[in-house]
C-alpha positions as CSV (number, residue, x, y, z in Angstrom):
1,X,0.0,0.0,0.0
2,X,0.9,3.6,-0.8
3,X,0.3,6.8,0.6
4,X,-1.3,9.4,-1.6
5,X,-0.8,13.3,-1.2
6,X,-5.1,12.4,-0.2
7,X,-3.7,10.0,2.7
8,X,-0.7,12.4,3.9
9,X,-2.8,15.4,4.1
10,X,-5.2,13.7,5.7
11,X,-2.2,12.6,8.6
12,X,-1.1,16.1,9.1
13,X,-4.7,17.5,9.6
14,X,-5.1,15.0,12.3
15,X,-1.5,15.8,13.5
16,X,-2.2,19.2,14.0
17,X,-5.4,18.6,15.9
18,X,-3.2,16.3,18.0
19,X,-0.3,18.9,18.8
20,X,-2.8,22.0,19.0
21,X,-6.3,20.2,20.6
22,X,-4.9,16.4,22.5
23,X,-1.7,16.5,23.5
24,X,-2.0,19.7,25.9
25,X,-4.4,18.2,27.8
26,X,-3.0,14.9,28.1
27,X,-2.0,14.9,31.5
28,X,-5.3,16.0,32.5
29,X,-7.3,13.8,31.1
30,X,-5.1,10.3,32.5
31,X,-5.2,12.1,35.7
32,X,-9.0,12.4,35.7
33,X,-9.1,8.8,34.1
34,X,-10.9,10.6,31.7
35,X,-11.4,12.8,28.8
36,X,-14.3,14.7,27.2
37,X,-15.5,12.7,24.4
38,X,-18.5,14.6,23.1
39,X,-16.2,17.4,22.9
40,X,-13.1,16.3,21.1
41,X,-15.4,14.1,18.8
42,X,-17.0,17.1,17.8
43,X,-14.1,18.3,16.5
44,X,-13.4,15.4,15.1
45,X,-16.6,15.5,13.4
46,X,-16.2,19.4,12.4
47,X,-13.0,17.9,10.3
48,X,-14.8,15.4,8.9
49,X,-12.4,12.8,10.4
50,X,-15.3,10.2,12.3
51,X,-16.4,8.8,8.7
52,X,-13.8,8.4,6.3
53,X,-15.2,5.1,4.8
54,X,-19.1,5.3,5.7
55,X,-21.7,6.1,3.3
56,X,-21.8,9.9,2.1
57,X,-25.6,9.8,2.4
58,X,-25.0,9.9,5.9
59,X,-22.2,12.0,6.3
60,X,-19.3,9.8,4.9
61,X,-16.1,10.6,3.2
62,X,-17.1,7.3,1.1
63,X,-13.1,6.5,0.9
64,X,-11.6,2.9,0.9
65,X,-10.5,1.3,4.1
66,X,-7.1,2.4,3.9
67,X,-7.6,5.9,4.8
68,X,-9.0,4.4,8.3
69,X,-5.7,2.7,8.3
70,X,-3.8,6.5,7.7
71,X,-5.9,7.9,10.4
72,X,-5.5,5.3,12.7
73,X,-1.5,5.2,12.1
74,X,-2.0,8.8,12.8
75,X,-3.3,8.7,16.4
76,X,0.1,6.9,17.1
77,X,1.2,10.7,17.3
78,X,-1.2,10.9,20.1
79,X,1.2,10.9,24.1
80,X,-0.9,8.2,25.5
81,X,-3.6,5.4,24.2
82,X,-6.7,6.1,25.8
83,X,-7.5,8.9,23.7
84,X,-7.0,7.0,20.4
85,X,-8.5,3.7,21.8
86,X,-11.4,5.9,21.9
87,X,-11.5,7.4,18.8
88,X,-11.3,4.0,17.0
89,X,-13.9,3.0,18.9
90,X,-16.0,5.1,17.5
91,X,-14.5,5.0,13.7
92,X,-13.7,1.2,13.7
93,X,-15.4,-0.8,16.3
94,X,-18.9,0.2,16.9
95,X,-20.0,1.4,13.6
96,X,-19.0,-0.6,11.0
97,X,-21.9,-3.8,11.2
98,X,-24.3,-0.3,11.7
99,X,-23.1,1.2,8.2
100,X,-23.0,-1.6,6.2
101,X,-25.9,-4.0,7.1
102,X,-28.4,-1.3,9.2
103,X,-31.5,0.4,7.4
104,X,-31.7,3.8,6.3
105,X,-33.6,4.5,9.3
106,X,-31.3,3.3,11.8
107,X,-28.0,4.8,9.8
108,X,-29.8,7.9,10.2
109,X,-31.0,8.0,13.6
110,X,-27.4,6.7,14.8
111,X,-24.8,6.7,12.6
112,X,-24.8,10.1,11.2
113,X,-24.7,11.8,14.8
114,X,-22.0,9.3,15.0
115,X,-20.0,10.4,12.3
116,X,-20.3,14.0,13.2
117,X,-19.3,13.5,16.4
118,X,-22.6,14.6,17.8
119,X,-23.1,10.7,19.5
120,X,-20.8,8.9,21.0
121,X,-20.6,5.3,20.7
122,X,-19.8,2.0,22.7
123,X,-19.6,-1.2,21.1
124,X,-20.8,-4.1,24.0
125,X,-19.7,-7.6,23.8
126,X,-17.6,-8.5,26.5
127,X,-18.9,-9.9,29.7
128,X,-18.3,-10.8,33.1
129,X,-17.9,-14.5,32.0
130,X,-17.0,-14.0,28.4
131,X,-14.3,-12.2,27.0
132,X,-12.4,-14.1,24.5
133,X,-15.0,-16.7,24.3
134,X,-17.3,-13.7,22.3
135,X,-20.0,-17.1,21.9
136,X,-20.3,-17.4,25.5
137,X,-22.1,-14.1,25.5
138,X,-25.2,-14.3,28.1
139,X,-26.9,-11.4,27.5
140,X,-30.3,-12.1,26.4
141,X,-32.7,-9.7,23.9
142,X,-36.5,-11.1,24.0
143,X,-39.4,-10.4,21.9
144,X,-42.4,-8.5,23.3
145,X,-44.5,-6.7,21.0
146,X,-42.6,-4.8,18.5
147,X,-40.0,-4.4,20.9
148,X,-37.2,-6.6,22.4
149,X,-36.3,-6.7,26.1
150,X,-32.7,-7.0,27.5
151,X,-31.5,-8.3,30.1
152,X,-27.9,-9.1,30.8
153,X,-24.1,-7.3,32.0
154,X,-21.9,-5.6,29.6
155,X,-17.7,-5.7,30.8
156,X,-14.1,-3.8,30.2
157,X,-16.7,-1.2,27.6
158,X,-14.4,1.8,26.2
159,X,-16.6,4.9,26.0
160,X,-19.5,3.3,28.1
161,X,-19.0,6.3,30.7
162,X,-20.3,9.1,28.1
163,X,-21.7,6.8,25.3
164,X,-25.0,8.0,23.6
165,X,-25.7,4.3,22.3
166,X,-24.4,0.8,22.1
167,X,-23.8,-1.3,19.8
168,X,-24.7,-4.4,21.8
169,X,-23.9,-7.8,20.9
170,X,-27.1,-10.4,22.7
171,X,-28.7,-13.4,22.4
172,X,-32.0,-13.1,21.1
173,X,-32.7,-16.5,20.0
174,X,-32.3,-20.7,20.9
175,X,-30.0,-23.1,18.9
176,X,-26.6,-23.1,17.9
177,X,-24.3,-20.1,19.3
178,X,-23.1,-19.0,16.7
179,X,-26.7,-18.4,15.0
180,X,-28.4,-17.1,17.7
181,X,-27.4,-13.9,18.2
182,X,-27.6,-9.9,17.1
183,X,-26.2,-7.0,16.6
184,X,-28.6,-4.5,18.4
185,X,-28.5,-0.8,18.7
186,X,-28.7,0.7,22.3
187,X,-30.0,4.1,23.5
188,X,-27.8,4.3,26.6
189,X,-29.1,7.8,27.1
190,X,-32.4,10.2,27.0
191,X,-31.8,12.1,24.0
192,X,-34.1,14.6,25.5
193,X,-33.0,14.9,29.2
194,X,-29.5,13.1,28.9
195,X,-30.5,10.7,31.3
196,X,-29.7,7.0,30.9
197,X,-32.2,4.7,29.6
198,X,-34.7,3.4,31.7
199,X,-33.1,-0.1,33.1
200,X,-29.8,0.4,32.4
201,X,-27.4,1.3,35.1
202,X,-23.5,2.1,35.0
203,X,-21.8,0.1,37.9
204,X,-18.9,1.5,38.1
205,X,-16.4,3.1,36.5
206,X,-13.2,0.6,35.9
207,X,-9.8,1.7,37.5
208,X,-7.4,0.1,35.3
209,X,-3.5,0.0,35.0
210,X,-3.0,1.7,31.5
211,X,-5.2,3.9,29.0
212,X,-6.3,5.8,32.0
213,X,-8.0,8.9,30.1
214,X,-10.3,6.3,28.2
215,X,-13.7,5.7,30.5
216,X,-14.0,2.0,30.6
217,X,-17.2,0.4,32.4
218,X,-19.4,-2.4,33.8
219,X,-23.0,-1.8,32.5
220,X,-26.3,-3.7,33.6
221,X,-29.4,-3.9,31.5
222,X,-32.8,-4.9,33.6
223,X,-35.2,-5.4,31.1
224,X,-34.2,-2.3,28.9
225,X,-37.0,-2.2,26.4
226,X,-35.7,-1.4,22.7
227,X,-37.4,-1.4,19.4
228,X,-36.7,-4.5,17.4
229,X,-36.1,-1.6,14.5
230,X,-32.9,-1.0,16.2
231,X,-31.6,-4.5,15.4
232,X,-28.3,-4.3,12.3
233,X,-29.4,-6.5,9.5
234,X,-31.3,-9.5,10.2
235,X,-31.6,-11.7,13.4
236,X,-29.5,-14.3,14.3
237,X,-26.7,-13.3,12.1
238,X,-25.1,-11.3,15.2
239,X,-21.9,-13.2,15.8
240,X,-20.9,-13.3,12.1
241,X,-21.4,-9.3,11.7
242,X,-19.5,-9.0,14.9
243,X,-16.7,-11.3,14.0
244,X,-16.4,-8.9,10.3
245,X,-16.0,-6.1,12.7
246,X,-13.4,-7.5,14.7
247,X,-11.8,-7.5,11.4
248,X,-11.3,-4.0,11.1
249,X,-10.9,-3.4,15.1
250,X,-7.8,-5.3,14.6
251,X,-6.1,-3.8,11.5
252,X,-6.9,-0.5,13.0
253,X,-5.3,-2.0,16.4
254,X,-2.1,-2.6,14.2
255,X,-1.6,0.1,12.1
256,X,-2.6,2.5,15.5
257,X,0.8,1.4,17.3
258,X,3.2,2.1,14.4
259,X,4.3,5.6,14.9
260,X,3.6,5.3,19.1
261,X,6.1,2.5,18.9
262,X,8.9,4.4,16.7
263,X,8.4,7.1,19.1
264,X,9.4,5.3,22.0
265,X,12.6,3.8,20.2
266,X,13.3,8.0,18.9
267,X,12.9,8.8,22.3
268,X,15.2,6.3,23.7
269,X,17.4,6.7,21.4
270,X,17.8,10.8,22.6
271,X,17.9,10.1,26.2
272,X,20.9,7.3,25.1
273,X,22.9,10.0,23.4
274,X,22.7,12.1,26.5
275,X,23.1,9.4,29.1
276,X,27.0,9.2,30.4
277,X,27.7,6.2,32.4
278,X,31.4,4.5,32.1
279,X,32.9,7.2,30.4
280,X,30.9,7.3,27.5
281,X,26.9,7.7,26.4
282,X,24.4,4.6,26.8
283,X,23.9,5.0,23.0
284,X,27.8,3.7,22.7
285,X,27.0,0.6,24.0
286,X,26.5,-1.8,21.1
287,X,24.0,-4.2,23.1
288,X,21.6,-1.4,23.2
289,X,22.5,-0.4,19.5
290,X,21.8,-3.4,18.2
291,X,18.8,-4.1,20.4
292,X,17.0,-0.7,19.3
293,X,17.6,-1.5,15.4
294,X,16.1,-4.9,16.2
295,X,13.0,-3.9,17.7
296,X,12.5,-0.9,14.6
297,X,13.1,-3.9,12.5
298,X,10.1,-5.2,14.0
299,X,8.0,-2.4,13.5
300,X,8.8,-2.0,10.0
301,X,7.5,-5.8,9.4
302,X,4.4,-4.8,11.4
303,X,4.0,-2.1,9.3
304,X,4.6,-4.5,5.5
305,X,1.8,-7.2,6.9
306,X,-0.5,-4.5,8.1
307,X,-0.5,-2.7,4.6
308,X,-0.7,-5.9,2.9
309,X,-4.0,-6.7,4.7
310,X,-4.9,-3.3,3.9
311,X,-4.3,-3.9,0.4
312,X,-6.0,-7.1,0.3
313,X,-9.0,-6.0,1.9
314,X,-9.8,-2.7,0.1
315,X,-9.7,-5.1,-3.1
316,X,-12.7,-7.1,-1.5
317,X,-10.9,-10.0,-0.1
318,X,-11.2,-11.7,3.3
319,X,-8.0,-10.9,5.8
320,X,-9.1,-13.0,8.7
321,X,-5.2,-14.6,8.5
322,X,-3.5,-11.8,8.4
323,X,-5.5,-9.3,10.9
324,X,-5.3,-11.8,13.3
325,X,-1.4,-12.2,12.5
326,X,-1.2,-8.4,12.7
327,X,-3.2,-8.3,16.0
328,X,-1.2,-10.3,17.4
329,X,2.3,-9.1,16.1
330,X,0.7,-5.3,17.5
331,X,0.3,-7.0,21.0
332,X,3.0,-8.5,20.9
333,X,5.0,-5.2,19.9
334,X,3.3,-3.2,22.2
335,X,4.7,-5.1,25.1
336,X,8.1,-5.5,23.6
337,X,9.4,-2.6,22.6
338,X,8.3,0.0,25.8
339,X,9.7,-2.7,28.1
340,X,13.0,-2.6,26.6
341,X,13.3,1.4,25.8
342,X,12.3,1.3,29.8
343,X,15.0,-0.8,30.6
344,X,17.4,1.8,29.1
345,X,16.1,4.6,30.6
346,X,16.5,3.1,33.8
347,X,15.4,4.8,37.2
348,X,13.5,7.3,34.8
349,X,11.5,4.7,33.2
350,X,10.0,4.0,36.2
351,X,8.6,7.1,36.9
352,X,4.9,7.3,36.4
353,X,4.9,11.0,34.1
354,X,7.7,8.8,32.0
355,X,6.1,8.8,28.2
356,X,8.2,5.4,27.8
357,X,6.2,4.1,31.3
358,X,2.8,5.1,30.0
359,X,3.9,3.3,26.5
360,X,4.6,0.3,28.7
361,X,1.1,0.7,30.9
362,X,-0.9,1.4,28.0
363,X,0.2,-0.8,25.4
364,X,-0.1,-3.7,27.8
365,X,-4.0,-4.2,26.3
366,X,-2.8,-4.9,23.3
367,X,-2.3,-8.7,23.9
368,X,-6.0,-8.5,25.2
369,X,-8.4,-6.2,23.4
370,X,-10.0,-7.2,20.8
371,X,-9.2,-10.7,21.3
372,X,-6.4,-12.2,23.2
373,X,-2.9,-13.5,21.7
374,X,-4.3,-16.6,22.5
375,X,-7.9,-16.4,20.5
376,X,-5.7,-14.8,17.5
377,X,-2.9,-18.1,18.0
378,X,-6.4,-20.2,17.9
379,X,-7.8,-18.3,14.2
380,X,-4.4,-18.8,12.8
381,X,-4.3,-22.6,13.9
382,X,-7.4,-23.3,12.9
383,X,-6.8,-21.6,9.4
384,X,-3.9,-23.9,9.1
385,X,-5.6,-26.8,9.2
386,X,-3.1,-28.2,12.5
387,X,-6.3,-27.5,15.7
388,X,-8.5,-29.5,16.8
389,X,-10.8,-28.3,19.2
390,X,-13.9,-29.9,20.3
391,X,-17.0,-29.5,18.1
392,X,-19.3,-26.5,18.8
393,X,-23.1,-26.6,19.6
């Protein structure tokens, strides 16, 4: 894949909202363990930047999926992951089943507020007892009238803090588990007092180790009544919409950590060639010479299987291999590289206001969002033609 002058202009808008509008307020936000999303999504929105690949009828840029990949390599700019993590959310995660298989009228009512930064969204799958295991989902939607009913817990939900609606992954039928579920949209909120929705209550809001300026919560639904209007495409085919998503969520969580992760090896690399120990600088030590090229060799095969995808995917053809090779190369990455630049820096590293630390906190997820190493380790097997796993229901 290659850059146009479109893509690169494109990156230094969003750069420039990152340096002038994000970055100041960094600090801030991962002190308050959380930043305001209606407003920097309406900027976002204002710059056209929440729907570069949705439908123009609804406010779209219309553009093939690798400008999501430029914005999304973009945010790496951002100092911290929270605030990205959020935005991709909303770009990548949440809205993509809801532009290509939802009605007019849904696409309307949701996804253009959406993508002007007017809403914010939360997609919902994870659990309490199922994370990884996105088919153990117990959440339950049932039919009553024109309506359904839901009942059910929602875990580890970026956004869910401030989110105007969900996009909310339940069971609304018997039979096998992978057939008997939907992608439903969620009102979390009022639209006319702000409140939240009758039945639904935020627990709590998650304290977490890393991407502290991203709200991340526990939701329960007690019999929240929502139109059966609201449900993306048609019933039952939930889990295979959801699993296209994760598609995307996971070649936007790759190409997200490419320029964060050369920043932390450029950073390192400065503090080196100003560390003196032994009569010289830390950069004139060959071990760490060698071991920074290493790792930015690393990054710059992330970067070739990420585009590749990219590449294949805009021409229509199904990536499931490589995302899930990329999401796991990303997780892997993210853990890496900030562990060893932190080693360099020594006592500094382990300050908690260290950009290198929050690397190391933040990037920690990586291995987990959006499916585990493990799940991804599982696709690629299975793929392969080597697992055997026990047959499903």
């Amino acid at each position: 894949m290659q850059y146009t002058h479109e893509h690169l202009e494109l990156q230094k808008t969003l750069e420039r909202f990152i340096d002038e509008e994000i970055n100041p307020n960094v600090d801030e936000w991962e002190e308050a363990e959380i930043f305001p999303a209606h407003e920097v999504f309406g900027r976002l929105g204002e710059l056209g930047l929440l729907g570069l690949t949705k439908p123009e009828e609804f406010g779209g840029a219309g553009l093939d999926y690798s400008y999501s990949v430029a914005m999304a390599e973009a945010l790496g700019h951002t100092h911290c992951g929270g605030v990205p993590m959020a935005i991709g959310v909303q770009t990548d995660m949440a809205t993509p089943a809801l532009a290509r298989f939802g009605s007019d009228e849904l696409r309307r009512e949701f996804l253009a507020p959406a993508i002007s930064g007017e809403m914010v969204a939360c997609v919902g799958v994870s659990e309490p007892a199922a994370g990884s295991d996105v088919s153990g989902i117990r959440s339950r939607a049932v039919k009553d009238g024109d309506d359904y009913v839901i009942t059910g817990q929602k875990m580890w939900i970026t956004n869910s803090i401030q989110a105007d609606w969900m996009c909310m992954l339940v069971n609304t039928g018997e039979g096998p588990v992978h057939r008997n579920k939907s992608l439903v949209i969620v009102p979390m909120r009022d639209g006319l007092n702000g409140r939240l929705t009758k039945g639904i209550e935020v627990a709590k809001k998650i304290r977490k180790i890393g991407m502290n300026s991203s709200d991340t919560g526990l939701i329960y639904f007690d019999e929240v009544r929502v139109p059966q209007r609201n449900r993306i495409g048609a019933e039952g085919q939930g889990f295979i919409y959801q699993m296209q998503q994760f598609q995307e969520e996971r070649l936007w969580a790759a190409a997200s950590c490419l320029v964060s992760l050369s920043n932390c090896i450029e950073w390192t690399i400065e503090w080196a060639q100003e560390r003196k120990l032994f009569g010289a600088s830390l950069a004139d030590q060959q071990w760490v010479q060698f071991k920074l090229a290493e790792l930015k060799t690393e990054i710059e095969s992330l970067r070739a299987l990420t585009y590749r995808a990219c590449d294949l995917y805009v021409s229509g053809q199904d990536v499931l291999e490589l995302a899930s090779m990329a999401k796991l190369k990303a997780g892997r990455l993210n853990r890496i590289v900030p562990d060893t630049c932190l080693q360099f820096w020594g006592g500094m590293g382990y300050t908690w206001e260290n950009k290198v630390s929050r690397m190391y906190r933040d990037g920690r997820l990586g291995s987990i969002g959006g499916g585990a190493d493990e799940v991804m380790l599982g696709i690629l097997a299975k793929i392969m033609g080597i697992a055997k796993r026990p047959p499903q229901p």
